[in-house]
C-alpha positions in Angstrom: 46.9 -46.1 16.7 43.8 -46.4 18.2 44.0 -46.1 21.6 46.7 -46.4 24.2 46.7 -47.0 27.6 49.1 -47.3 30.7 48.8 -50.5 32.8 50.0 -50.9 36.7 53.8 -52.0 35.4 54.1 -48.2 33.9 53.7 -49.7 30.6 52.1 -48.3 27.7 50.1 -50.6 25.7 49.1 -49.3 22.1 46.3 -51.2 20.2 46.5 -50.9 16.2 44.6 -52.0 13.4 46.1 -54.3 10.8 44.4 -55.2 7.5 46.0 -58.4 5.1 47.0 -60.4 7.6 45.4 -64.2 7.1 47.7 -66.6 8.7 50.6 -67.4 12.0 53.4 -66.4 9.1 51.7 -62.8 9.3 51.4 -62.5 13.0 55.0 -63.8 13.1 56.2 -60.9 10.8 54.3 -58.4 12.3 55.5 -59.2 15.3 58.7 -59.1 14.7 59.0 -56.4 12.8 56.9 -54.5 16.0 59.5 -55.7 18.6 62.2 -54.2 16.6 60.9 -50.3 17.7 62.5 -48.8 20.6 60.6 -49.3 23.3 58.1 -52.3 22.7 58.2 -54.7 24.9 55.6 -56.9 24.0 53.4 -57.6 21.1 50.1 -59.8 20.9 48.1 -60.3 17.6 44.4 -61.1 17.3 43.7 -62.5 13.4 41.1 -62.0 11.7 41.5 -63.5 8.6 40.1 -61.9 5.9 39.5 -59.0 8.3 41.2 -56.0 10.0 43.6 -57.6 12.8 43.8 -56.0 16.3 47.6 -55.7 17.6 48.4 -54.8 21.3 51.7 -53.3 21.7 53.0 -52.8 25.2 56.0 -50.4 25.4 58.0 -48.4 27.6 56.4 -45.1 26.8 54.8 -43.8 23.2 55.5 -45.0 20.1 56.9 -43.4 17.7 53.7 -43.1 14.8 56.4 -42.9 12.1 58.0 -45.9 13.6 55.0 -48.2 14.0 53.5 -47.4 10.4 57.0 -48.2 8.7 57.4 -51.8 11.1 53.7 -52.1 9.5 54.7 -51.3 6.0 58.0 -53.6 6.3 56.0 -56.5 7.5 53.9 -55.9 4.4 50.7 -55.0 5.9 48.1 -52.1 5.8 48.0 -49.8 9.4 44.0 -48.9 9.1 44.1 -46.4 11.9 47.1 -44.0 11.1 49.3 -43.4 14.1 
């Protein structure tokens, strides 16, 4: 993960890096597989296709690293920036 932050709502909101992802079908599995981890509450995707993807994920608390990289994996995609 690249950076995290906590917001006002005492959420935490982890932004990743996500390489292969070109179109809605892989923001749809990404997120998805992302909202499955204990914790997330939200997920937002901004695509760039052809490019390495930012992915905000707000959660209650941290991530687990292990967890994110293997919802990642599962969704088919690369995690640049190892949690």
């Amino acid at each position: 993960m690249s950076a995290t932050d906590q917001n006002d709502a005492g959420l935490t909101t982890s932004i990743l890096e996500v390489s292969g992802m070109t179109c809605g079908h892989c923001v749809k599995s990404v997120t998805e597989e992302l909202g499955r981890i204990e914790g997330a509450r939200n997920v937002e995707v901004a695509l760039v296709s052809g490019g390495v993807s930012k992915v905000l994920v707000s959660s209650v608390g941290a991530l687990d690293p292990a967890a994110v990289a293997a919802a990642i994996d599962e969704a088919g995609y690369e995690l640049v920036t190892q949690p």
